[in-house]
C-alpha positions in Angstrom: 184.6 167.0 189.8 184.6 164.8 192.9 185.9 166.4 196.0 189.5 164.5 197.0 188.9 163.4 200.5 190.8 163.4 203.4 191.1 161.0 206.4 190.9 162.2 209.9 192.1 160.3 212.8 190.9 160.5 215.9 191.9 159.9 219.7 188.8 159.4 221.9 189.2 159.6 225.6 186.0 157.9 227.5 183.6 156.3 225.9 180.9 156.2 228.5 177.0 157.6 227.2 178.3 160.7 225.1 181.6 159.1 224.1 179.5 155.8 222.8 176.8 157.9 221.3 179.9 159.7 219.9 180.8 156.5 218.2 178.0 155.7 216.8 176.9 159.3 215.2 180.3 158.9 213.2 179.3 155.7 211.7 175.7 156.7 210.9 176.8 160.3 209.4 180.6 159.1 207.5 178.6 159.3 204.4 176.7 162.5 204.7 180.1 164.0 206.4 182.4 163.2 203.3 180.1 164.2 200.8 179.5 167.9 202.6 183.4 168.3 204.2 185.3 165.9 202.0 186.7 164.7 205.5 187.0 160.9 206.5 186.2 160.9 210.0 187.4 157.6 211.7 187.9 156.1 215.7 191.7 155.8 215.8 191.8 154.8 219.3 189.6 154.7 222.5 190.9 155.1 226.1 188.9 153.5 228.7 188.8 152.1 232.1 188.2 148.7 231.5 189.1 147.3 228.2 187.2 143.8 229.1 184.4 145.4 229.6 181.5 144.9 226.8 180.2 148.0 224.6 177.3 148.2 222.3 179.6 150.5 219.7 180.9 150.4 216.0 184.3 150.3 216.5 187.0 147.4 216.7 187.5 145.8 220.3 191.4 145.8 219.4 191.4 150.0 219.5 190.4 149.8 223.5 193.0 150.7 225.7 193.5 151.6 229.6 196.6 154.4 228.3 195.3 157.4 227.3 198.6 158.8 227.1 198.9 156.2 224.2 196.2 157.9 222.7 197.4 161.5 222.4 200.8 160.5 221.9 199.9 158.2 218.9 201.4 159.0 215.5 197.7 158.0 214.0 195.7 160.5 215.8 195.0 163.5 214.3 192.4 165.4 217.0 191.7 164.2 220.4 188.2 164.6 221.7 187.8 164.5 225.3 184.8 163.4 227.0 186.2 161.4 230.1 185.2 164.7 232.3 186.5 165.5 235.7 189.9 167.4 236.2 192.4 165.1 236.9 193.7 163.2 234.3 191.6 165.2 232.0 193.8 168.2 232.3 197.4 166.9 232.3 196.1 164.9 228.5 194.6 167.7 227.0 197.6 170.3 227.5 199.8 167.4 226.2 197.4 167.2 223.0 198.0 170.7 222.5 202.0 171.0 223.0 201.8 168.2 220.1 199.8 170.4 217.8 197.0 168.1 218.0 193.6 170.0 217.7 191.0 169.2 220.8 187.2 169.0 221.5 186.1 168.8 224.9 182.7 168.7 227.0 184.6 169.4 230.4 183.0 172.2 232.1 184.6 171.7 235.0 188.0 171.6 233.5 187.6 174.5 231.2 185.4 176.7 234.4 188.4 176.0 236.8 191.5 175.8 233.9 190.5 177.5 230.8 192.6 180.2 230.6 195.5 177.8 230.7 194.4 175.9 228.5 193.2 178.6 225.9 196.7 179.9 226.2 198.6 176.8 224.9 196.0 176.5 222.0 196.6 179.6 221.3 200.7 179.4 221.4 200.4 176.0 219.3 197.7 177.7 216.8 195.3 174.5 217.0 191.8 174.1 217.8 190.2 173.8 221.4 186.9 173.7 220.7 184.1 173.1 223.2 180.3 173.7 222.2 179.4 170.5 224.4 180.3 172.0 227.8 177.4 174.6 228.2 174.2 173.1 226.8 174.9 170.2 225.0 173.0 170.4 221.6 172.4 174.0 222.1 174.9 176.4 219.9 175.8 179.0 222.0 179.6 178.9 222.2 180.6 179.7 218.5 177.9 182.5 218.5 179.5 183.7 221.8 182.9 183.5 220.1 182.3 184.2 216.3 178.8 186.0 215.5 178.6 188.1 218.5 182.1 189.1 219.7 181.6 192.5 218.4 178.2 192.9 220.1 178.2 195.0 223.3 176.7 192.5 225.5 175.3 193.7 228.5 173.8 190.5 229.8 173.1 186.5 229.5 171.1 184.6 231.2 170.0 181.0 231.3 168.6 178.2 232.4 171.6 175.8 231.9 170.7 172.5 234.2 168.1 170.1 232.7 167.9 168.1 235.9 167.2 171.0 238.2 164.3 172.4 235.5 162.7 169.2 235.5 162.3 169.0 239.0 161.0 172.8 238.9 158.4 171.6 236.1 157.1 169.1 238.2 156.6 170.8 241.6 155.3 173.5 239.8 152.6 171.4 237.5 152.3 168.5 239.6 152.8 169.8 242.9 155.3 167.3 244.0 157.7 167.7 246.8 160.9 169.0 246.3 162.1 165.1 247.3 159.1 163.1 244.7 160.1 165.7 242.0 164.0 164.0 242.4 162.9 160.9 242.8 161.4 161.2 239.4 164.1 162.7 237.8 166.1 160.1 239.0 164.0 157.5 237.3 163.8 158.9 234.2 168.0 159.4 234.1 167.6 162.9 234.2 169.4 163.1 237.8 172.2 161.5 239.1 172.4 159.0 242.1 174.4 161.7 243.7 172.8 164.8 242.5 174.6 167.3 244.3 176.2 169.0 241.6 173.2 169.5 240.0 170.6 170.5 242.7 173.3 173.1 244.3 173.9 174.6 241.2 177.5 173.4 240.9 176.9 172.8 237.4 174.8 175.4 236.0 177.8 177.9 237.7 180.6 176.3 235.7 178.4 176.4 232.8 178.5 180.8 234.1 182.1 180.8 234.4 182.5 179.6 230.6 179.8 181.8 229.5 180.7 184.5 231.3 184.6 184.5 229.8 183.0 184.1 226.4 180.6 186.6 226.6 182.7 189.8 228.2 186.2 188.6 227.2 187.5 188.4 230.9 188.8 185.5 233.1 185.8 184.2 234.7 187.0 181.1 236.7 184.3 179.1 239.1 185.2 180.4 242.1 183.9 183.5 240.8 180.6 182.3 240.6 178.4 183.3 243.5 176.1 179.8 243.8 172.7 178.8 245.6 170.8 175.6 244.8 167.1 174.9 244.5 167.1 172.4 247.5 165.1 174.5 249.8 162.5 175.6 247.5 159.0 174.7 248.6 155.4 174.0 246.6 154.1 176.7 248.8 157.2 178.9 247.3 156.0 177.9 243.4 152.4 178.5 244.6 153.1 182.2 245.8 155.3 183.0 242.6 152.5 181.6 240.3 149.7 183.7 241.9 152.0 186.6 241.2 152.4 185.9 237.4 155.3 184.2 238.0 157.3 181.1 237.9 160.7 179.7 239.5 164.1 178.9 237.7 167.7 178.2 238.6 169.1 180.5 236.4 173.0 181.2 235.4 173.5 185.1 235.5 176.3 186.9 234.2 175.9 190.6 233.4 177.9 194.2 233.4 177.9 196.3 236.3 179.6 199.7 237.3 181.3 199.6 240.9 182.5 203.1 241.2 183.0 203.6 237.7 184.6 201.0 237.0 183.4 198.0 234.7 182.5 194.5 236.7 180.8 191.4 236.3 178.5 190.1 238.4 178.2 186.1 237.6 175.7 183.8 239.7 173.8 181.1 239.8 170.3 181.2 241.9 166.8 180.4 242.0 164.5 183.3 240.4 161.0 184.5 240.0 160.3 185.3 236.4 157.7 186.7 235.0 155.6 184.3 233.0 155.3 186.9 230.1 159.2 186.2 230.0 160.4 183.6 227.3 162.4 181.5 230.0 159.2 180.8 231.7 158.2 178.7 229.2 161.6 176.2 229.2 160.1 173.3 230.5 161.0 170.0 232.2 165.0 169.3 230.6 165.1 171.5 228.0 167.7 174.8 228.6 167.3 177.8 226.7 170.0 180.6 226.9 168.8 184.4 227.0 171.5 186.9 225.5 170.4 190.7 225.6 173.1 193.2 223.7 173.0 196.9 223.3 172.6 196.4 219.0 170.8 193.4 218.3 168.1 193.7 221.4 167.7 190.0 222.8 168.1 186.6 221.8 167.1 183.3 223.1 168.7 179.8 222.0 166.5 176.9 223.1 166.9 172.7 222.8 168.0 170.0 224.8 170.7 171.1 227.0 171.8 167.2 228.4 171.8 163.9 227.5 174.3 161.4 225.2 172.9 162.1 221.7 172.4 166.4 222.1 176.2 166.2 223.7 177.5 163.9 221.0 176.0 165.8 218.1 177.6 169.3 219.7 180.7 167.2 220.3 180.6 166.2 216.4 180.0 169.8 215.0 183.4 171.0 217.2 185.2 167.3 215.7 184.3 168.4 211.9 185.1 171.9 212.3 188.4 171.2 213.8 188.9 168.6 211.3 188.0 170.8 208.2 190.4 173.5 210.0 193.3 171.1 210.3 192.9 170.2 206.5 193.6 173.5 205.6 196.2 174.2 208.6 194.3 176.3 210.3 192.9 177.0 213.4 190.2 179.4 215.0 191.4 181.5 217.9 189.4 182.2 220.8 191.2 185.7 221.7 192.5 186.9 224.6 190.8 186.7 228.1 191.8 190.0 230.3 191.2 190.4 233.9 188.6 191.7 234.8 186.8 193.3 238.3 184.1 190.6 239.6 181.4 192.2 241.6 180.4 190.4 245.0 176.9 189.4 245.9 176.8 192.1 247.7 176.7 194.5 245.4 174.0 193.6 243.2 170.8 195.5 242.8 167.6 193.4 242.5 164.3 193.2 243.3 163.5 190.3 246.1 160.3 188.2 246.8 160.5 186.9 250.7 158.3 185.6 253.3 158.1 186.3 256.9 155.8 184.3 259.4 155.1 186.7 262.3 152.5 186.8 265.0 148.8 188.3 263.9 149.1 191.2 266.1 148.9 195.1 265.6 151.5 197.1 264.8 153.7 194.1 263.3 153.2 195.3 259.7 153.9 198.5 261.5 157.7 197.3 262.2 158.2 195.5 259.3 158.1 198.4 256.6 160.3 200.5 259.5 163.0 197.9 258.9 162.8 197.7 255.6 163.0 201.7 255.5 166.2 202.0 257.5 168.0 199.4 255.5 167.3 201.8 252.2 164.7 199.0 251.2 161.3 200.1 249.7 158.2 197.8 249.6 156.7 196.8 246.1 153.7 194.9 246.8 152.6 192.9 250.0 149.9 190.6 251.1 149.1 188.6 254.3 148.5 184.8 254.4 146.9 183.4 257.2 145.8 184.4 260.4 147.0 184.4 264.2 150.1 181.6 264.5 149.3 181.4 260.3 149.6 184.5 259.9 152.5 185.3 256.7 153.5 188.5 254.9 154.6 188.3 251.7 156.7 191.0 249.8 158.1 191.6 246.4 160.5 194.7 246.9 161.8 197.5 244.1 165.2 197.1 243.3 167.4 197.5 246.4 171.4 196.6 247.1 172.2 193.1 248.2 173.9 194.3 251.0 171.2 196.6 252.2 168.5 194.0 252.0 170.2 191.3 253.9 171.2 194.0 256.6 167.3 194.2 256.2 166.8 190.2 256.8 169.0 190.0 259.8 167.0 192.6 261.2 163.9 191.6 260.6 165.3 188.3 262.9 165.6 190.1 265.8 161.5 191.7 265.8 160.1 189.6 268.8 157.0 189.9 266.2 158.5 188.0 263.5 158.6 184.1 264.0 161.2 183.4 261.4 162.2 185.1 257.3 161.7 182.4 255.4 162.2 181.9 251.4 164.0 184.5 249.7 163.9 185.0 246.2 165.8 187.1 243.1 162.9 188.7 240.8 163.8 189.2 237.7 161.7 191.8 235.2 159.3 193.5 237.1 161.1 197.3 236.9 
């Protein structure tokens, strides 16, 4: 017996590189689509800045338009899928979708980091789909595991590297020994990196990528100014060099984990350059690939890995969460993503890690002397050291066992103020050594 099909409809706002490679995907896979969903998927409408402008797309130049509100309010679309990005107009559409009790797919991290529980809220009260695998790492699923396989798992951490651009330009300092400013350049070049990469290279990105992971994961309301956030602008060759002679490697990583602060539950949820070991799986995420590394108290650890960026991944997670949606609305439906408490978020501050740092000080003796005193007063204790250099050369380096954030910048301040020490340079997070 054939399977009856059913046509789909569908409102898509932007069609810049994921929305075109959106477009096409559609065409390519109708066939393979009907014959596994029985669903008709077709471009309704497109909303666009320019309608005059040319497109190298399979879809009717008479379904452009420069209204998107004519796109969400139109009788003939059944799902709207969002991939315009930015807040503003993104947000005002989208809740309008929903009050109509048309399912949505987004990619908007930034909407959903700074918005989502408002948004989750009125999917919720108008039972349809908001689905948005796209807005972490692209191609990668980690969103429906996060909100389907795993939600009874007691996670107790995830960790990731979630920002191909800023990988990339860690790959090639590290292999290739470029500058910090060459490895951009490249990146750059290749379309990995924006003209204004910013949002990338501060970590901007990979932190409202933690915000919707973090709300996922632990089932609170994790919003981006939650997210404590360094970039990977001030990392060095000589930096990569140390951490590789100590069995290690650097990555911006996005953090979000459990903590007790005075018995009471919190999440910590950052985004920072790292040491990791190179026996550690996320060592070996090269140039723009992301992986995602989930540890839970019953399954032990899990690691998703694949192209976290670019038009086809995103448009192939963007498809998955437009079928879905589609299949869900055939059968009125709709997938809940549960309810998002409050929940404590633990300051910098209060984190205990193990640090790497440098210190330039003068060759003299004693000097070593005064550095361990400081780091003893400020409750720090001393892993591992070694000295680089001599005379106006001369460096210590030091990996330290776990200590609180607070007490070890106390501990960098006051290592500031020793005549003996010329200046504290890189600092560093270490993660899995104790």
């Amino acid at each position: 017996m054939s399977m009856e099909l059913v046509n789909v409809n569908v409102g898509l706002l932007g069609c810049g590189t994921v929305g075109a490679s959106l477009c096409k995907l559609i065409d390519e896979q109708s066939e393979a689509i009907a014959e596994r969903t029985g669903l008709t998927l077709g471009v309704a409408l497109v909303a666009v800045r320019d309608v005059s402008q040319s497109r190298d797309v399979p879809i009717d130049p008479s379904l452009f338009t420069d209204d998107p509100n004519s796109v969400i309010e139109s009788p003939d679309v059944d799902v709207v899928v969002e991939v315009m990005g930015g807040i503003n107009p993104s947000k005002e559409l989208i809740l309008k979708a929903l009050e109509l009790g048309k399912p949505v797919v987004t990619a908007n991290k930034e909407l959903l980091a700074t918005h989502g529980d408002e948004l989750y809220s009125l999917a919720k009260q108008s039972e349809v789909d908001l689905l948005f695998e796209a807005a972490v790492a692209a191609a990668i699923p980690i969103i429906r595991p996060l909100r389907e396989s795993l939600v009874g798992e007691p996670i107790t951490r995830v960790m990731g590297i979630v920002n191909g651009t800023t990988n990339f330009i860690l790959t090639k300092m590290a292999e290739d020994s470029m500058p910090y400013a060459d490895a951009l350049d490249e990146a750059q070049r290749l379309g990995y990196a924006e003209s204004d990469p910013t949002a990338d290279v501060e970590g901007h990105d990979a932190a409202a990528k933690a915000a919707i992971i973090a709300s996922l994961a632990f089932g609170g309301q994790v919003t981006l100014g939650d997210v404590h956030v360094e970039g990977i602008t001030k990392i060095t060759p000589e930096d990569i060099d140390f951490a590789h002679r100590l069995n290690h490697c650097i990555k911006l990583l996005a953090i979000t984990e459990k903590q007790k602060i005075d018995g009471e539950d919190a999440l910590c949820v950052r985004v920072h350059p790292s040491m990791v070991p190179l026996t550690h799986p996320l060592a070996t995420v090269r140039e723009s690939f992301n992986a995602i590394f989930v540890e839970g108290d019953a399954m032990g650890e899990l690691m998703f890995y694949g192209r976290g960026a670019g038009g086809a991944p995103t448009a192939s997670a963007v498809l998955g969460d437009l079928i879905d949606a589609s299949c869900n609305l055939k059968r009125s439906n709709s997938a809940s993503i549960g309810e998002f408490k409050p929940m404590k978020i633990s300051p910098i501050s209060d984190l205990e890690s193990q640090y790497f740092l440098e210190v330039e000080v003068d060759d003299q003796p004693g000097v070593l002397a005064q550095v361990a005193t400081v780091f003893g007063e400020h409750h720090v204790s001393i892993r591992s050291m070694e000295q680089e250099g001599l005379d106006s050369e001369a460096r210590l380096i030091f990996i330290t066992h776990k200590a609180f954030e607070s007490d070890f910048q106390a501990a960098i301040k006051a290592l500031n103020e020793l005549e003996a020490v010329r200046s504290v340079g890189t600092v560093l997070r270490v993660i899995g050594i104790d």
